[in-house]
Jmol script that loads the backbone (N, CA, C; Angstrom):
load data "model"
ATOM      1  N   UNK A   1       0.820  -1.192   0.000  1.00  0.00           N
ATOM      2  CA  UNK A   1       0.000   0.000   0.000  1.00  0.00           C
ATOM      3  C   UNK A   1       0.869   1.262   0.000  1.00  0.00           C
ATOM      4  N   UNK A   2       2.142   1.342   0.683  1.00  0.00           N
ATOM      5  CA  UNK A   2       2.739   2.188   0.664  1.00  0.00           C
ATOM      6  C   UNK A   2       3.342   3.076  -0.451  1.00  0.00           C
ATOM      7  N   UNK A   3       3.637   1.831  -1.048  1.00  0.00           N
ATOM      8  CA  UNK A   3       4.093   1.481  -2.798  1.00  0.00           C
ATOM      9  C   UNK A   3       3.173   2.509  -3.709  1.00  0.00           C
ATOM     10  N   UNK A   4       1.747   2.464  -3.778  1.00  0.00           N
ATOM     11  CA  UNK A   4       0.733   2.468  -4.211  1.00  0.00           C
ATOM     12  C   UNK A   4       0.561   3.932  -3.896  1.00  0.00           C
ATOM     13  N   UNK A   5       0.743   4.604  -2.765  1.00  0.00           N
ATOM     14  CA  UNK A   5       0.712   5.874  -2.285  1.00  0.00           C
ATOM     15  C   UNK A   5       1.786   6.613  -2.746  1.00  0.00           C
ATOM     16  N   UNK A   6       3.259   6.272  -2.705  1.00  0.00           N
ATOM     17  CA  UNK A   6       3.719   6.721  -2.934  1.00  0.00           C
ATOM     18  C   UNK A   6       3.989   7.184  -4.625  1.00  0.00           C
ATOM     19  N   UNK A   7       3.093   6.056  -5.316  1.00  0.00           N
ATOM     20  CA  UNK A   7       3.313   6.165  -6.647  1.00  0.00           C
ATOM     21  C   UNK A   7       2.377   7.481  -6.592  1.00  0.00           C
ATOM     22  N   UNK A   8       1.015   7.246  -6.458  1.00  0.00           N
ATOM     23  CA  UNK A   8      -0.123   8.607  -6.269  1.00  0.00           C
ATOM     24  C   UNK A   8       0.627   9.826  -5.779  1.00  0.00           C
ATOM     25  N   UNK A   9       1.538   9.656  -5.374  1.00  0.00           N
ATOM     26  CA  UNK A   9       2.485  11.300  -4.635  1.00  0.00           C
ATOM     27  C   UNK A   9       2.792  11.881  -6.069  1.00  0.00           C
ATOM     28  N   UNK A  10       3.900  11.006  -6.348  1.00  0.00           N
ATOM     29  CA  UNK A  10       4.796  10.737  -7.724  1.00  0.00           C
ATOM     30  C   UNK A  10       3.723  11.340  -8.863  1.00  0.00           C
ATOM     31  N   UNK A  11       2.551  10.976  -9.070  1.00  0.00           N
ATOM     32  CA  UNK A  11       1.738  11.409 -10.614  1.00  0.00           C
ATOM     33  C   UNK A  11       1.416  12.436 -10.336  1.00  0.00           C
ATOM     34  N   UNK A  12       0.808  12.466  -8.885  1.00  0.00           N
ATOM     35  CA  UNK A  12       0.205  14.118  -8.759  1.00  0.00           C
ATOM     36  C   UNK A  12       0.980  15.287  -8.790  1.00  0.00           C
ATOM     37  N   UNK A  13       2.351  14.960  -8.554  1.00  0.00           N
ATOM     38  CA  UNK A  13       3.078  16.310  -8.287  1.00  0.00           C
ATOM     39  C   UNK A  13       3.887  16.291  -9.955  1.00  0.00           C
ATOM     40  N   UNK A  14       3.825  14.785 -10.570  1.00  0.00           N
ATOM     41  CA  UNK A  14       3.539  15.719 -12.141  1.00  0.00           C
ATOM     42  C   UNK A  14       2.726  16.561 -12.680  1.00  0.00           C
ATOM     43  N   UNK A  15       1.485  15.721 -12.398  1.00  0.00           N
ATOM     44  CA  UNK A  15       0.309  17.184 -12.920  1.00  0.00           C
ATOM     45  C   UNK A  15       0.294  18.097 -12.434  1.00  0.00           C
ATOM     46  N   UNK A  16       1.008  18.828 -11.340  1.00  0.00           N
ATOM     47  CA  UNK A  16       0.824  20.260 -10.817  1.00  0.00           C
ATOM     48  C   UNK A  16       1.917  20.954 -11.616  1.00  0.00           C
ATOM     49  N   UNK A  17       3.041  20.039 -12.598  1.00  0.00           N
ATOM     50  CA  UNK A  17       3.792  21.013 -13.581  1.00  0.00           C
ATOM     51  C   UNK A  17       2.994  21.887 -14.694  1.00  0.00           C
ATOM     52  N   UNK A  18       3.902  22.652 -14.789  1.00  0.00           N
ATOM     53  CA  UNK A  18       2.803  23.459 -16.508  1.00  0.00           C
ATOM     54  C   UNK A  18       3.157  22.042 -17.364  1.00  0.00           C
ATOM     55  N   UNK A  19       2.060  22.214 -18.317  1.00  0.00           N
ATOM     56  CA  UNK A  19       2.393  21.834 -20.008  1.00  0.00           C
ATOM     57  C   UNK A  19       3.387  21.745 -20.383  1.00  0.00           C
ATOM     58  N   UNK A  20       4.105  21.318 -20.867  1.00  0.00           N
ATOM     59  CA  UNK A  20       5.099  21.729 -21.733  1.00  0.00           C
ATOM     60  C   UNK A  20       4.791  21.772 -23.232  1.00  0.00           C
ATOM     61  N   UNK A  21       4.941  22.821 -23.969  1.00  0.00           N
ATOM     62  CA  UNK A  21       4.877  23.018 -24.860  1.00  0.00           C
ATOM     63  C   UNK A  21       5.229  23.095 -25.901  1.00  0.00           C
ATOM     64  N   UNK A  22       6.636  22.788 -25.824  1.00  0.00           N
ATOM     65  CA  UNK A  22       7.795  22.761 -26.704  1.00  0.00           C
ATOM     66  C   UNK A  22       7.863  21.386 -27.340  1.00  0.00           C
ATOM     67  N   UNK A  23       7.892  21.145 -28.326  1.00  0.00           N
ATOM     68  CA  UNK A  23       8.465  20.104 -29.481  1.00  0.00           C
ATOM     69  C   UNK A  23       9.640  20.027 -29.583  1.00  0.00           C
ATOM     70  N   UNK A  24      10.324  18.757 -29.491  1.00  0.00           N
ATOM     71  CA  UNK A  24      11.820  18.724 -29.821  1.00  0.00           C
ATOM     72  C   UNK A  24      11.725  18.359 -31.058  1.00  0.00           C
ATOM     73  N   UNK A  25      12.682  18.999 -32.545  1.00  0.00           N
ATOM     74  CA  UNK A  25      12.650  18.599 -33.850  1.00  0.00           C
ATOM     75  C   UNK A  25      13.203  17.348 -33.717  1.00  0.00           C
ATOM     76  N   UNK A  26      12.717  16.486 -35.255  1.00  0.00           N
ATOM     77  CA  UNK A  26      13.466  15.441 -35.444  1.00  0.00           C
ATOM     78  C   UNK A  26      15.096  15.254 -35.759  1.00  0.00           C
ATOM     79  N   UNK A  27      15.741  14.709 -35.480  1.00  0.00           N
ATOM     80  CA  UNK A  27      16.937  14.990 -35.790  1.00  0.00           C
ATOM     81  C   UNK A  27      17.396  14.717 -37.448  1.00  0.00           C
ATOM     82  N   UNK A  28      18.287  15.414 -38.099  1.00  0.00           N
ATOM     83  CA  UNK A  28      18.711  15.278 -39.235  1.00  0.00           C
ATOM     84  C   UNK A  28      19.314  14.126 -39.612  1.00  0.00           C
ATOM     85  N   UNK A  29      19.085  13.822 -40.864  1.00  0.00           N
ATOM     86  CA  UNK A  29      20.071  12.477 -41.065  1.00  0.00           C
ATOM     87  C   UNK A  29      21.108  13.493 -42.124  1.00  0.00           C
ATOM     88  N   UNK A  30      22.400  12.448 -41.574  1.00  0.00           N
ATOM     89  CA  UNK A  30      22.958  12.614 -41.971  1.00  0.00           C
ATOM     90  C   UNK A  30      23.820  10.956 -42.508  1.00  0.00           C
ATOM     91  N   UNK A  31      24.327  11.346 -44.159  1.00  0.00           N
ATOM     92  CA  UNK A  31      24.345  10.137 -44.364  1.00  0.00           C
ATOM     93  C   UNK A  31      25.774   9.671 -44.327  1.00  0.00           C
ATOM     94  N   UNK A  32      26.611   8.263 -45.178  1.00  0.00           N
ATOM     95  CA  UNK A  32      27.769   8.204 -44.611  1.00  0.00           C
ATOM     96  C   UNK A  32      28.382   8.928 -45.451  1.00  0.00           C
ATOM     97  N   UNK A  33      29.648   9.894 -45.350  1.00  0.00           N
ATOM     98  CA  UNK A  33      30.095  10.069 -46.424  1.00  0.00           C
ATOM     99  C   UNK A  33      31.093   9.736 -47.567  1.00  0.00           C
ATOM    100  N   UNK A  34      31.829   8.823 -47.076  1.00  0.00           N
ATOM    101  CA  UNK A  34      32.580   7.442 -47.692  1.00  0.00           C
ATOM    102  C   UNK A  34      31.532   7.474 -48.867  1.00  0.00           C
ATOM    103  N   UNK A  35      30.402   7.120 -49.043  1.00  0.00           N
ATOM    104  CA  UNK A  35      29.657   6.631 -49.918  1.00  0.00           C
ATOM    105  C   UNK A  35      28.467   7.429 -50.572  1.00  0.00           C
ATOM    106  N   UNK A  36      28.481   8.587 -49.484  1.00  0.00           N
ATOM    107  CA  UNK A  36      27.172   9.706 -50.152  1.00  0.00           C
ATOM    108  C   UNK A  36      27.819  10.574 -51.264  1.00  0.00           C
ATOM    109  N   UNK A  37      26.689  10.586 -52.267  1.00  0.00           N
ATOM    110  CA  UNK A  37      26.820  11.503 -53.675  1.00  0.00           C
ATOM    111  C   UNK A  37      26.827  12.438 -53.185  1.00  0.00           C
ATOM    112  N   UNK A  38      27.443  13.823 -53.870  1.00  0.00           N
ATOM    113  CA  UNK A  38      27.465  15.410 -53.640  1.00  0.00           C
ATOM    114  C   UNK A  38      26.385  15.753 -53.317  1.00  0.00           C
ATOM    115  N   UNK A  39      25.351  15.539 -54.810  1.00  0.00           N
ATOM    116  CA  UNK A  39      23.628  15.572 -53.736  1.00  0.00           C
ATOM    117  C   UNK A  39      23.262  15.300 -52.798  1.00  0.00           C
ATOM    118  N   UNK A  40      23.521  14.190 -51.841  1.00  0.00           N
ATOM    119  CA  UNK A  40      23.291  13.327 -51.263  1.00  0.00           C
ATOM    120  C   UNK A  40      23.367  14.533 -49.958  1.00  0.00           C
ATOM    121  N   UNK A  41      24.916  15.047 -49.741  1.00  0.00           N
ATOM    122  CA  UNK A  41      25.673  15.971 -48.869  1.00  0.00           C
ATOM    123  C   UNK A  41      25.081  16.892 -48.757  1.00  0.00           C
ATOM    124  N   UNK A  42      24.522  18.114 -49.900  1.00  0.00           N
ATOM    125  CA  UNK A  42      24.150  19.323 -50.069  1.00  0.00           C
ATOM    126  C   UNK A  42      22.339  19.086 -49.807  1.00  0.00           C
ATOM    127  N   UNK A  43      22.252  17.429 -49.924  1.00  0.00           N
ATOM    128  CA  UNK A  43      20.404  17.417 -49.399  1.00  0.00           C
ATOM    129  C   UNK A  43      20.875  17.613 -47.406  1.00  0.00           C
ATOM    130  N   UNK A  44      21.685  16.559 -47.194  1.00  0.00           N
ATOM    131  CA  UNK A  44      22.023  16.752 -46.327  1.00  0.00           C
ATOM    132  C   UNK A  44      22.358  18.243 -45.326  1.00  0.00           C
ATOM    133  N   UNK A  45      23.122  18.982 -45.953  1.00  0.00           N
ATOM    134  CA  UNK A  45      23.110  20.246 -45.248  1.00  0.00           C
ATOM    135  C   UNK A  45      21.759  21.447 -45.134  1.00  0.00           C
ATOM    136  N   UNK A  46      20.852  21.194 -46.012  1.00  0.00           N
ATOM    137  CA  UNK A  46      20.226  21.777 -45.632  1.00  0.00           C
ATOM    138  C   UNK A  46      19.190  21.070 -44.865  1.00  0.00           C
ATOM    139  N   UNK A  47      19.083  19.781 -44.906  1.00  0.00           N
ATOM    140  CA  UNK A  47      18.475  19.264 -43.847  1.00  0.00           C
ATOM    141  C   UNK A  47      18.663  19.397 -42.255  1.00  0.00           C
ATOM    142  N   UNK A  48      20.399  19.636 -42.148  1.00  0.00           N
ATOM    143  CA  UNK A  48      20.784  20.115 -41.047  1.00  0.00           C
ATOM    144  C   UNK A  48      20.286  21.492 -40.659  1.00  0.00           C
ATOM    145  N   UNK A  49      20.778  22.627 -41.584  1.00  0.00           N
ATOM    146  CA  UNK A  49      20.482  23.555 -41.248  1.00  0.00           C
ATOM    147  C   UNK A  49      19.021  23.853 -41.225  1.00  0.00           C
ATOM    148  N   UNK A  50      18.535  23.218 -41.736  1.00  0.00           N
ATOM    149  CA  UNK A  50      16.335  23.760 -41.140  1.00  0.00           C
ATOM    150  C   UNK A  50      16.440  22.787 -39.741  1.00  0.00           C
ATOM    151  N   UNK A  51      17.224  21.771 -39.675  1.00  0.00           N
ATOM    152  CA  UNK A  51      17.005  21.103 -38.306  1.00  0.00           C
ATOM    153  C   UNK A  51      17.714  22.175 -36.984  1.00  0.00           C
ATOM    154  N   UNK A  52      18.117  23.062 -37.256  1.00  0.00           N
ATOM    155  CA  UNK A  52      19.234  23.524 -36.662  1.00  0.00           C
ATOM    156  C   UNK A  52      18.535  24.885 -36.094  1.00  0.00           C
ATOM    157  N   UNK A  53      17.935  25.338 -36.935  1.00  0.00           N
ATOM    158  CA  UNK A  53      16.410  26.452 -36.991  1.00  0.00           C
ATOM    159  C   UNK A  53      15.717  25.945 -35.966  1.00  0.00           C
ATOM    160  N   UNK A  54      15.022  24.892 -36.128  1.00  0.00           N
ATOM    161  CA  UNK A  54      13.993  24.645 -35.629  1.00  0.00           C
ATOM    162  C   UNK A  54      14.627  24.161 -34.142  1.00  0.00           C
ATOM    163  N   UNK A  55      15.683  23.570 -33.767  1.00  0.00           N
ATOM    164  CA  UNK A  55      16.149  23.159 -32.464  1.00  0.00           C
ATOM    165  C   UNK A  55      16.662  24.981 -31.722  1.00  0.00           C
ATOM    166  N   UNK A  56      16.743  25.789 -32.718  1.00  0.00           N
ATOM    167  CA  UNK A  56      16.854  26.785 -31.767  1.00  0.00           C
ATOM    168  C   UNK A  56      15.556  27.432 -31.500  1.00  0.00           C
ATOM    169  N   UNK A  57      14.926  27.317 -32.255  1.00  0.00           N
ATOM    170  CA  UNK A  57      12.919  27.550 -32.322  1.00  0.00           C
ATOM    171  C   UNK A  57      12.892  26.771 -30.477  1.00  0.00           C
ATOM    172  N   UNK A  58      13.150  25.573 -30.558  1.00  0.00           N
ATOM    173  CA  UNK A  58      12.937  24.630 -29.501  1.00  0.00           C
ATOM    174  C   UNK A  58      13.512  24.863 -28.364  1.00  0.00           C
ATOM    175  N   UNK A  59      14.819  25.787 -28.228  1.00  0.00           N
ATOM    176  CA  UNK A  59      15.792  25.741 -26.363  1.00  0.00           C
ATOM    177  C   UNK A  59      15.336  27.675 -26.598  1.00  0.00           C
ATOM    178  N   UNK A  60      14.559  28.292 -27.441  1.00  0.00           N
ATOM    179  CA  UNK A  60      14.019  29.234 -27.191  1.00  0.00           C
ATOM    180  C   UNK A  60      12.576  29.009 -26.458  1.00  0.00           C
ATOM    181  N   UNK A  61      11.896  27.904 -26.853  1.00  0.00           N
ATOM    182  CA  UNK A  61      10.585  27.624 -26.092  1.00  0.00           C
ATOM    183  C   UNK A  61      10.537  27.540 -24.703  1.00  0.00           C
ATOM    184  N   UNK A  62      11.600  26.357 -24.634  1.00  0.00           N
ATOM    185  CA  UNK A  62      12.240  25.633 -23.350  1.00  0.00           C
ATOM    186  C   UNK A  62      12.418  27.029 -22.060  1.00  0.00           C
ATOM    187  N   UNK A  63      13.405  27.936 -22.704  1.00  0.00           N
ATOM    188  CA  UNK A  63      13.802  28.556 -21.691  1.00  0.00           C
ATOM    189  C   UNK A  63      12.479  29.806 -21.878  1.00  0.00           C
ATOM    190  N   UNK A  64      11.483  30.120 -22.703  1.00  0.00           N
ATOM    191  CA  UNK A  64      10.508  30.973 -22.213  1.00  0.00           C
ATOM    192  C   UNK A  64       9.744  30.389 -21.484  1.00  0.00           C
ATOM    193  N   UNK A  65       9.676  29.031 -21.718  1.00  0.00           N
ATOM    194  CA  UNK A  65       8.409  28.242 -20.686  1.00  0.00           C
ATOM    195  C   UNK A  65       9.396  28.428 -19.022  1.00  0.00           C
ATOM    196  N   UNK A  66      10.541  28.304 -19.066  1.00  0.00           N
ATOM    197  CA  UNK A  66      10.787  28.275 -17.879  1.00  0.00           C
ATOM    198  C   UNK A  66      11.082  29.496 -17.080  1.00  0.00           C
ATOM    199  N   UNK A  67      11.346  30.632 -18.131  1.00  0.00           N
ATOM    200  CA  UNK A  67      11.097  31.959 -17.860  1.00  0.00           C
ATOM    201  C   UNK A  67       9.662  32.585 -16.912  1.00  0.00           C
ATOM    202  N   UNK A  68       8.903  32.286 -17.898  1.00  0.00           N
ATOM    203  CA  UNK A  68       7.269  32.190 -17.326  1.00  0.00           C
ATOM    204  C   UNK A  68       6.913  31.403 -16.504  1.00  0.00           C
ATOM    205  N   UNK A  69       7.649  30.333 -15.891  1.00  0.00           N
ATOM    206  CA  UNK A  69       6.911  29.534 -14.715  1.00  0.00           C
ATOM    207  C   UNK A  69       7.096  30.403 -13.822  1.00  0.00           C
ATOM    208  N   UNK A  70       8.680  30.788 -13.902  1.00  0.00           N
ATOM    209  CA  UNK A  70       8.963  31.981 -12.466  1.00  0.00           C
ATOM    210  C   UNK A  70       9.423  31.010 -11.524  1.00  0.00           C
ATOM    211  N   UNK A  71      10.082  31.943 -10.091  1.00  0.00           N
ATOM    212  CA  UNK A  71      11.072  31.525  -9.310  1.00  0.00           C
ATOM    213  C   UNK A  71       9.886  30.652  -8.430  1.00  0.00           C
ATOM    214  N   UNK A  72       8.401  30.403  -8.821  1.00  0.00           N
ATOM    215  CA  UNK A  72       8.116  29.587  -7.710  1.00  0.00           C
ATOM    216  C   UNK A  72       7.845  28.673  -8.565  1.00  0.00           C
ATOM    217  N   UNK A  73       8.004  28.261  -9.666  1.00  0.00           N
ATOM    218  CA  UNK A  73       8.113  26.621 -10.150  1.00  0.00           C
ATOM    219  C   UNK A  73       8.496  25.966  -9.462  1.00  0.00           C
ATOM    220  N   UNK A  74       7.697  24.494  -9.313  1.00  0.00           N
ATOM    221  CA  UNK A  74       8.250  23.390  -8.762  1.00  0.00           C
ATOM    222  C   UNK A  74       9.674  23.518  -9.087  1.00  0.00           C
ATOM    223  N   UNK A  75      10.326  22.778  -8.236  1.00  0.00           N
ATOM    224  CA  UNK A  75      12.097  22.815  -8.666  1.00  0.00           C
ATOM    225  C   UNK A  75      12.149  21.430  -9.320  1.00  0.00           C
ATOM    226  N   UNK A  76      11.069  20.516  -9.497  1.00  0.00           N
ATOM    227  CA  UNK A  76      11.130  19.370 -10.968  1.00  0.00           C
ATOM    228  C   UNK A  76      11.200  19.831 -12.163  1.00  0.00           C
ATOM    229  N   UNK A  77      10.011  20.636 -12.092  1.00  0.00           N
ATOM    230  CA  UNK A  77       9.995  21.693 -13.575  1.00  0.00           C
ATOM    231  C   UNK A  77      11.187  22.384 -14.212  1.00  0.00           C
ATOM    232  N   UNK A  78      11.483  23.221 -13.304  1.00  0.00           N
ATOM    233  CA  UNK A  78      12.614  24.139 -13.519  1.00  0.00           C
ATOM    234  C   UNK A  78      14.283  23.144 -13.980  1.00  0.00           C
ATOM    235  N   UNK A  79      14.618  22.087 -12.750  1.00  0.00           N
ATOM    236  CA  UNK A  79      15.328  20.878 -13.435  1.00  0.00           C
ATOM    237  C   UNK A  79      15.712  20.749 -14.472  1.00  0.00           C
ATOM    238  N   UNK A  80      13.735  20.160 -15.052  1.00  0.00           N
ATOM    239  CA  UNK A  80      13.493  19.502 -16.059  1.00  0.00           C
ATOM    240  C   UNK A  80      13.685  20.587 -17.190  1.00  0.00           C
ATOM    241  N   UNK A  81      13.553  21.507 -17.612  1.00  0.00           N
ATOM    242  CA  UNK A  81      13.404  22.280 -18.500  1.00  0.00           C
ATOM    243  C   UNK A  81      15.035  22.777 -18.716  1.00  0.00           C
ATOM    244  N   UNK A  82      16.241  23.007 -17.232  1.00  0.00           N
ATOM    245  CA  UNK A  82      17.059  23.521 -17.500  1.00  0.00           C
ATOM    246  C   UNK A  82      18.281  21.869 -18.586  1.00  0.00           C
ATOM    247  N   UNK A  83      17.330  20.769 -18.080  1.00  0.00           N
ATOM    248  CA  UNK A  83      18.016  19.593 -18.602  1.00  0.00           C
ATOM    249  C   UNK A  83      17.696  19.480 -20.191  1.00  0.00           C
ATOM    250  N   UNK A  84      16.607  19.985 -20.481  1.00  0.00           N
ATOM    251  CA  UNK A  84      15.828  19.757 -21.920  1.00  0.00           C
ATOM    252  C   UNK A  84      16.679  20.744 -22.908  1.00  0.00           C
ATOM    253  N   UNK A  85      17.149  22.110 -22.250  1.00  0.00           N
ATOM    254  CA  UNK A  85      18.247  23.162 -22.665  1.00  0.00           C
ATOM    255  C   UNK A  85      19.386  22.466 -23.061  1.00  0.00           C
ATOM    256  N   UNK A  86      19.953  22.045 -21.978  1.00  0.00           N
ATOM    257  CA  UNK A  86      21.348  21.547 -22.288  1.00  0.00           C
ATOM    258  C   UNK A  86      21.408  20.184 -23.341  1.00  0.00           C
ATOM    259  N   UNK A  87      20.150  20.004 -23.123  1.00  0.00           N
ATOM    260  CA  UNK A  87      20.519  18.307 -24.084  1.00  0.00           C
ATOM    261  C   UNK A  87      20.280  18.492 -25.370  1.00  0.00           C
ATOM    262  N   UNK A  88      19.639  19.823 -25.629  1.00  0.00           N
ATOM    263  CA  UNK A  88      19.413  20.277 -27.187  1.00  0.00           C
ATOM    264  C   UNK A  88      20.525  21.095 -27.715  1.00  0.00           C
ATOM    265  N   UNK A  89      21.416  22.136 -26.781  1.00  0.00           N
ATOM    266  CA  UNK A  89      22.810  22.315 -27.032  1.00  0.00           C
ATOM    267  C   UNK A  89      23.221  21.408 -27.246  1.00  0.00           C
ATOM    268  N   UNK A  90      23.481  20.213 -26.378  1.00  0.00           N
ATOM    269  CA  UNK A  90      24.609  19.002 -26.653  1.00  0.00           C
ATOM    270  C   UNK A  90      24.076  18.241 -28.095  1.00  0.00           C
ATOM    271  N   UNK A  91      22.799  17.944 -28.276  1.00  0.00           N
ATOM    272  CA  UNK A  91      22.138  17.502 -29.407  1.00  0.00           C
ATOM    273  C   UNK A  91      22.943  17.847 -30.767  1.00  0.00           C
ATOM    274  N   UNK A  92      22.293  19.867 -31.036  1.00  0.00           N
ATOM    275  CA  UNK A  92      22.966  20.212 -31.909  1.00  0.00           C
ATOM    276  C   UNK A  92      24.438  20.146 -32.018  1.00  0.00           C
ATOM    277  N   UNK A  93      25.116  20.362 -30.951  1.00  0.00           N
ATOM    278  CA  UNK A  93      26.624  20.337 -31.287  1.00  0.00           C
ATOM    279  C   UNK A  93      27.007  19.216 -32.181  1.00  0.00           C
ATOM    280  N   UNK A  94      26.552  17.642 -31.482  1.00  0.00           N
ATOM    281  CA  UNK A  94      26.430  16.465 -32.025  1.00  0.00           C
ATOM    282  C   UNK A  94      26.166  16.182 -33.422  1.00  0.00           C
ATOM    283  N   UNK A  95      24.955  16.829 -34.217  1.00  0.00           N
ATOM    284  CA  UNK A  95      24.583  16.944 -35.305  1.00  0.00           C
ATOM    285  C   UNK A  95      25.668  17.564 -36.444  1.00  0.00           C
ATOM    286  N   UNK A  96      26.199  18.926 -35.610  1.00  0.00           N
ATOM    287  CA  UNK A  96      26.843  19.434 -36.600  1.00  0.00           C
ATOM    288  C   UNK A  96      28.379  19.108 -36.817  1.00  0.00           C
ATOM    289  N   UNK A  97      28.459  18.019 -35.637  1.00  0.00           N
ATOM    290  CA  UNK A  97      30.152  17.362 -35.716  1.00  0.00           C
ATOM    291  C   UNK A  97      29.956  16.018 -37.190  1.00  0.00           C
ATOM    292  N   UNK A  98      28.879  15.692 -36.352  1.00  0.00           N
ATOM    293  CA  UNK A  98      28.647  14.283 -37.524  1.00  0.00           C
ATOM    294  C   UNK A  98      28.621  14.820 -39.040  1.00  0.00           C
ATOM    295  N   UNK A  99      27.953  15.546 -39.156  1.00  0.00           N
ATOM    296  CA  UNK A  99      27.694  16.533 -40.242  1.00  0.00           C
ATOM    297  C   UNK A  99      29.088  16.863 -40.784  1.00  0.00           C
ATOM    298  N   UNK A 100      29.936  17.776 -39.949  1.00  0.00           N
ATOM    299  CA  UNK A 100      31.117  17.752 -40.537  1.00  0.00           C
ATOM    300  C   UNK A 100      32.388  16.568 -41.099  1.00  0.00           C
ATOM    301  N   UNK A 101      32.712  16.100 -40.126  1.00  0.00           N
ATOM    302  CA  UNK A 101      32.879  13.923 -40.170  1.00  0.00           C
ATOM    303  C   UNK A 101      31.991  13.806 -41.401  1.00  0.00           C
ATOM    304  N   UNK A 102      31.223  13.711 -41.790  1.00  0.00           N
ATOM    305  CA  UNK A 102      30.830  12.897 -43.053  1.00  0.00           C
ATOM    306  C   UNK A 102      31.318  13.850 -44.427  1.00  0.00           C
ATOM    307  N   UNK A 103      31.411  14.995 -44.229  1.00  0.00           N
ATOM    308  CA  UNK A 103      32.152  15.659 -44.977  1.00  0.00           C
ATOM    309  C   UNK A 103      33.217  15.518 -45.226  1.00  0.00           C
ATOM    310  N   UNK A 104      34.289  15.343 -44.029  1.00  0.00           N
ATOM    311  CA  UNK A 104      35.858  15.322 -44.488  1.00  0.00           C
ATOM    312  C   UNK A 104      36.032  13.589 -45.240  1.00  0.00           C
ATOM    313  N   UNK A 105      35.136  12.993 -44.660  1.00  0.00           N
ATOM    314  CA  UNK A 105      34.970  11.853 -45.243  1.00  0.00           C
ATOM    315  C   UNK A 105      34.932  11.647 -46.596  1.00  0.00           C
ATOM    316  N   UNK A 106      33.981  12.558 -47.316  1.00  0.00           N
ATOM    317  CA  UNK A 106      32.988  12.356 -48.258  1.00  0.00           C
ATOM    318  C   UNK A 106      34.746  12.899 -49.242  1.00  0.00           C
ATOM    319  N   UNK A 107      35.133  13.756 -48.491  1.00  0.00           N
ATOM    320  CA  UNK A 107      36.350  14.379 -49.684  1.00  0.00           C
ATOM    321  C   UNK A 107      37.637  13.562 -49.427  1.00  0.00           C
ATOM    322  N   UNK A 108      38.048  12.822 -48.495  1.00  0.00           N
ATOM    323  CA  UNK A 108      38.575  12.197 -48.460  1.00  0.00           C
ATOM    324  C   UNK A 108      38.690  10.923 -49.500  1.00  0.00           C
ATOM    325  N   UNK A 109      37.200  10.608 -49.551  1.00  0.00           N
ATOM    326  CA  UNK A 109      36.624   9.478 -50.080  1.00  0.00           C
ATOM    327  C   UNK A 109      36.671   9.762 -51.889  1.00  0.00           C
ATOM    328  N   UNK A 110      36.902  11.335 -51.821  1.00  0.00           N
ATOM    329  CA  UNK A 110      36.499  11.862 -53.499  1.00  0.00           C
ATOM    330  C   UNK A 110      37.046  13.056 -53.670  1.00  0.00           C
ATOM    331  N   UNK A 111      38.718  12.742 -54.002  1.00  0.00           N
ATOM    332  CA  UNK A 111      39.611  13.901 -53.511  1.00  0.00           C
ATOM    333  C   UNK A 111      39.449  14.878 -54.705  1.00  0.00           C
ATOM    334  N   UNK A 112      39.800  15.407 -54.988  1.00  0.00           N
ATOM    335  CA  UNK A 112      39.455  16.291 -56.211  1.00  0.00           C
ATOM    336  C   UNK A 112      40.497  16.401 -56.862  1.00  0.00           C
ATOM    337  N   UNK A 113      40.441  16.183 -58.702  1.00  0.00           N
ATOM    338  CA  UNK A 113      41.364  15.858 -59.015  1.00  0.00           C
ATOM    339  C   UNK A 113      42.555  16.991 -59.750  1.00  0.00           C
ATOM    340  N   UNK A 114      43.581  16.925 -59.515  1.00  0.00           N
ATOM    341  CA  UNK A 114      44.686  17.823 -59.618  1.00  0.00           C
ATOM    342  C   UNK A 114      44.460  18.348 -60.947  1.00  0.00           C
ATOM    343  N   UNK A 115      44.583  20.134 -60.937  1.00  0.00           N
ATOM    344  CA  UNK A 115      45.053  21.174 -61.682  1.00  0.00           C
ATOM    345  C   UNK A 115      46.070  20.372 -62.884  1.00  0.00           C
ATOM    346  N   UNK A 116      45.625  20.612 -64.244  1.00  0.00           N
ATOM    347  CA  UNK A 116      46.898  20.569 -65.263  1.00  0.00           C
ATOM    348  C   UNK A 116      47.580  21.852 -65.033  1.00  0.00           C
ATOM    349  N   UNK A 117      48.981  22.152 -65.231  1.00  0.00           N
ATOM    350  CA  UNK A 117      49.381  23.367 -65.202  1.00  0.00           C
ATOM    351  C   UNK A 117      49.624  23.996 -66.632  1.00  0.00           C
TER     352      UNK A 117
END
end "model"
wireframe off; spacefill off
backbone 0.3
color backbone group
């Protein structure tokens, strides 16, 4: 029974958080570049970069929702929202390393071929 109560603590003092309102974007693919066509790369970058838009669309939500809860938010909320920030910084950083890595790859993979003089 205790179990049982304590779970009922646990749900209710979720629902006394706000909404959250924020959408996290999908993440970009990015493909390998050993093997991706030029198209392939340049579909790729702009897939990054609208993903890249929209994830700052997203740790702008994050931190107005947590702006607007104010200093008497639950301190789960506030946590939770300052964790949802950082993991969408760390996210994008992530995106745009891989992103680059498949690039040096991609030219590595498809060096360009030498100037006649």
């Amino acid at each position: 029974m205790k179990i049982f109560n304590g779970c009922c603590i646990a749900l209710a003092s979720l629902f006394a958080l706000p909404v959250l309102a924020c959408e996290n974007p999908p993440l970009a693919v990015v493909p390998d570049g050993e093997n991706a066509t030029m198209e392939e790369l340049q579909a790729a970058q702009e897939d990054v970069r609208i993903y890249m838009e929209a994830m700052n669309e997203y740790i702008a939500c994050v931190d107005e929702e947590l702006d607007s809860a104010g200093d008497d938010a639950p301190e789960l909320f506030q946590s939770l929202m300052v964790s949802r920030h950082n993991i969408g910084v760390e996210e994008m950083e992530l995106v745009a390393e891989s992103f680059n890595e498949q690039v040096r790859a991609w030219r590595e993979a498809n060096p360009a071929p030498e100037e006649e003089e």
